[in-house]
C-alpha positions as CSV (number, residue, x, y, z in Angstrom):
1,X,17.8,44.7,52.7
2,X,16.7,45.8,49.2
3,X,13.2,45.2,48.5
4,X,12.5,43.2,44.8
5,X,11.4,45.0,42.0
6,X,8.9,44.0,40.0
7,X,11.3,43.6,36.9
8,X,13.4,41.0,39.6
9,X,9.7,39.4,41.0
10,X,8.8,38.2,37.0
11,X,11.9,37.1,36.5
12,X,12.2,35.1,39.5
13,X,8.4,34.0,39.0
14,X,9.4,33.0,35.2
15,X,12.2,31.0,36.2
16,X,10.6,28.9,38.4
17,X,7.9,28.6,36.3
18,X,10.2,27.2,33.8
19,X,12.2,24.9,36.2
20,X,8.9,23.2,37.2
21,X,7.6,22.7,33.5
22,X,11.0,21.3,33.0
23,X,10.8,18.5,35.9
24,X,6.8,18.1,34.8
25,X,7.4,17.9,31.4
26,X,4.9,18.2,28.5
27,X,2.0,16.5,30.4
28,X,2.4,19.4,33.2
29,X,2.7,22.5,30.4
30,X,-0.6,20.6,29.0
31,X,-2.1,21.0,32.2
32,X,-1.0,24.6,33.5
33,X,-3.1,25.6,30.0
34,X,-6.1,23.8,30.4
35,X,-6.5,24.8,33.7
36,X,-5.9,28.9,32.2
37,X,-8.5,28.0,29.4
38,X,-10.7,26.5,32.2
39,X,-10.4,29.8,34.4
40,X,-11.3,31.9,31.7
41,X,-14.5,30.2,30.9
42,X,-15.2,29.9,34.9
43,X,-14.9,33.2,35.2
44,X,-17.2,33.9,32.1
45,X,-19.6,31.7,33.4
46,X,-19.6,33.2,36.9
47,X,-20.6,36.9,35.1
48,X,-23.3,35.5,33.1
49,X,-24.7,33.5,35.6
50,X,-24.9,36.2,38.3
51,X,-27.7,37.9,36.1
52,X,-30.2,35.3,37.1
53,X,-30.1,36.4,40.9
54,X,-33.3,35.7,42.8
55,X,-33.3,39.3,43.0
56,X,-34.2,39.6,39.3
57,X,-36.8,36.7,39.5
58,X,-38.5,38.3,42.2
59,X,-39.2,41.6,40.6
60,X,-41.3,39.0,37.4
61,X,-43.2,37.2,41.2
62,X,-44.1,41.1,42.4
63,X,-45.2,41.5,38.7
64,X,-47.5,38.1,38.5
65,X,-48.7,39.1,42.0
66,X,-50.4,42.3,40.6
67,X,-52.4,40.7,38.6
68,X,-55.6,41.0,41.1
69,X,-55.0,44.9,40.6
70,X,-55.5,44.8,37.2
71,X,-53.5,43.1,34.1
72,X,-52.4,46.7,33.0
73,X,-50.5,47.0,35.5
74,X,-49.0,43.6,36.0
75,X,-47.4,44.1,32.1
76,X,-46.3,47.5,33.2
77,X,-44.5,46.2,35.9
78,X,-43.0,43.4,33.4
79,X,-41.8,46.0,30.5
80,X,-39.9,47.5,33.2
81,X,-38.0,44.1,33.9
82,X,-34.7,43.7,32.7
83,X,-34.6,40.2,32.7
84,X,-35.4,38.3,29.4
85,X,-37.5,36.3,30.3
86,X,-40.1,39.1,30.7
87,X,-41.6,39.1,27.0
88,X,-42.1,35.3,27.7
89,X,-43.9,35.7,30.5
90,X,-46.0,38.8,29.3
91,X,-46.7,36.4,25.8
92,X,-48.1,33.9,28.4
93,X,-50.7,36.3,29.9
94,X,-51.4,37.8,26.5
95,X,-52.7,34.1,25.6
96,X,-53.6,32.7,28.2
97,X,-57.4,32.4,27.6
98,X,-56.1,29.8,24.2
99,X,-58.4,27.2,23.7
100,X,-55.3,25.0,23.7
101,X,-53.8,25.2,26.9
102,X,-51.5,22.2,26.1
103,X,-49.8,23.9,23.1
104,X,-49.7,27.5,25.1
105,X,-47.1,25.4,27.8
106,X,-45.3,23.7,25.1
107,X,-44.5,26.7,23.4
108,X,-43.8,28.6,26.6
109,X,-41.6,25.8,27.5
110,X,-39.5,26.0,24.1
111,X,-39.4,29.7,24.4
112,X,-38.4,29.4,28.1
113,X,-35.7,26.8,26.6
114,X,-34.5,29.4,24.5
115,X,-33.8,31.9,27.2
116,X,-32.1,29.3,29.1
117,X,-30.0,27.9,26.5
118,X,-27.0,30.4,26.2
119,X,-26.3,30.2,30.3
120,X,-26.0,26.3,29.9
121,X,-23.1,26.7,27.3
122,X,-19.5,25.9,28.2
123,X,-20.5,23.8,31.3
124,X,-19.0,20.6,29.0
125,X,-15.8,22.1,28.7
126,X,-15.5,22.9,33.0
127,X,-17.0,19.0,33.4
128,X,-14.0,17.5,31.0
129,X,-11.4,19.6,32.6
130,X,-11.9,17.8,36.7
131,X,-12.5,14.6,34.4
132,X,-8.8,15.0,31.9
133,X,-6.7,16.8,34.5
134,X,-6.0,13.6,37.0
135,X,-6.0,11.1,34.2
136,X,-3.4,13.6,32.3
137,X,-1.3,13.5,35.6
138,X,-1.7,9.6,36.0
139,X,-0.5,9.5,32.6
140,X,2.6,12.0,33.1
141,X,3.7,9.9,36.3
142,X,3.5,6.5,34.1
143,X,5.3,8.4,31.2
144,X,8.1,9.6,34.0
145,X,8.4,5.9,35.7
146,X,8.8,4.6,32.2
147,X,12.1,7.0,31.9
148,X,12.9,7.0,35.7
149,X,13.3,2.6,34.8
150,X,14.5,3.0,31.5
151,X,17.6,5.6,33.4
152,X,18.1,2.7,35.8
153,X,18.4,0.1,33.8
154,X,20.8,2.2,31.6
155,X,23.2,3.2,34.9
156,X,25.9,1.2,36.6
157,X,26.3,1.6,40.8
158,X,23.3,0.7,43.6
159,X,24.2,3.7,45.1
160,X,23.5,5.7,41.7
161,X,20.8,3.5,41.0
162,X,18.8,4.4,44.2
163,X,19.5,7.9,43.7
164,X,18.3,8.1,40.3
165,X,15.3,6.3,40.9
166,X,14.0,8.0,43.6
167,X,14.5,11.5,41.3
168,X,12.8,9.9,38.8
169,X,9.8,8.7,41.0
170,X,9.7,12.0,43.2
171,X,9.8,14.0,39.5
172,X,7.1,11.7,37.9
173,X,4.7,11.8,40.8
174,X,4.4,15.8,40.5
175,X,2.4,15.4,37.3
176,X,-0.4,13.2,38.9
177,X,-0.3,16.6,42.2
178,X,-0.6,19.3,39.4
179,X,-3.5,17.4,38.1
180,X,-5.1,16.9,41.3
181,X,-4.7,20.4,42.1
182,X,-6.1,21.5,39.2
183,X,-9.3,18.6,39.3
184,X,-10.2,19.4,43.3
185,X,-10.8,23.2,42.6
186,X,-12.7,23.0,39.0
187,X,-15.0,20.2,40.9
188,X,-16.2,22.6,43.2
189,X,-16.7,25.6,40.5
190,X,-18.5,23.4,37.9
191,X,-21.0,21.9,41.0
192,X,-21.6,25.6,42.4
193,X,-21.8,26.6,38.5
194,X,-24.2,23.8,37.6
195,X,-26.6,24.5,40.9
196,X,-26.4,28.2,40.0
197,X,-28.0,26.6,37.1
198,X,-30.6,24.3,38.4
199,X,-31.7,26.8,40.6
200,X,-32.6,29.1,38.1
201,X,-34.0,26.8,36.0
202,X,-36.4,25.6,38.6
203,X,-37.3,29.3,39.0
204,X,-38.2,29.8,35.7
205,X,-40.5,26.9,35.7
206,X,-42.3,28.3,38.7
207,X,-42.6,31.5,37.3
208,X,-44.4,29.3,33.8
209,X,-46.4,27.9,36.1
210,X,-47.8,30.6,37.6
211,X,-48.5,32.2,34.4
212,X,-50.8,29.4,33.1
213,X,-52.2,29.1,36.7
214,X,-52.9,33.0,37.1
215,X,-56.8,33.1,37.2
216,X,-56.6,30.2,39.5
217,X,-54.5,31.9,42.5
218,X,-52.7,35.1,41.6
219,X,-51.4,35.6,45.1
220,X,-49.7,32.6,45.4
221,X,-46.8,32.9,47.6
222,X,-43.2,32.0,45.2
């Protein structure tokens, strides 16, 4: 038996495709590219968020923790970061004996807020996607029940009628499965994406803390 091509494999892959936006209808095409938009910015978002490993974070905690050593060598050890959040940390130690402790953490805060902001960016989109994709199948199936009745009520026969609804029930139902299948899996990436998140966050405001707590314990464990 002659093995496909790959010439015969896109055209076989195309056709289905087509055949199945054909029985989903619009609602399903709106669907297969949302969920191709919502990859793509999964995907992104995977990249960007795998700089902020603990890997990275523990490097700045080794940095802190030579403090007792001597502060030259703690910045040393913090130019040599790659992380961003580095000059933050090192314009922490730099002021840290500021008569005004409370406006030191505020700005570290906003500056810390600034680092963070750009890996917090197109969560939204991932969120509306699980949210929009089983409403936007719900709203396909009503939309094909609508046109499976309306067929019925336009037909003459019980025997055609039965067979005409069920098509049009079986056919309406696949929009509300494409949308579940497309809600179930972003669910999971936005959650992981989002703790991914929280986690660094949380690091970062350790690592604040233990910048305006230096003199106090510089060997604290992380």
């Amino acid at each position: 038996m002659e093995e496909p091509t790959t010439n015969q494999l896109e055209g076989d892959i195309l056709t289905s495709t087509l055949a199945f936006l054909e029985l989903g209808g619009p609602v399903v095409a709106v669907l297969l590219i949302i969920s191709v938009f919502g990859f793509a910015v999964a995907l992104y978002k995977f990249f960007q968020l795998s700089r902020l490993n603990p890997g990275h974070f523990s490097i700045l905690h080794e940095a802190l923790d030579q403090w007792s050593d001597g502060p030259q060598a703690c910045m040393d050890k913090l130019d040599r970061s790659q992380i961003g959040l580095s000059p933050i940390l090192r314009f922490g130690l730099e002021n840290r004996d500021s008569p005004d402790t409370e406006e030191l953490r505020e700005e570290l805060a906003r500056r810390a807020t600034k680092f963070l902001s750009p890996y917090g960016k197109y969560m939204r989109p991932l969120e509306l996607i699980y949210y929009l994709a089983p409403v936007l199948g719900l709203l396909g199936t009503v939309l094909g029940m609508i046109d499976a009745f309306r067929g019925l009520e336009s037909s003459a026969g019980m025997d055609k009628d039965s067979t005409a609804l069920a098509g049009g029930i079986w056919e309406a139902l696949l929009t509300t499965a494409v949308g579940l299948s497309i809600a179930i899996p972003f669910t999971v990436v936005h959650a992981w994406l989002e703790t991914r998140l929280d986690n660094a966050t949380a690091m970062v405001s350790d690592l604040l803390t233990r910048v305006m707590t230096i003199n106090v314990g510089s060997k604290s464990q992380s």
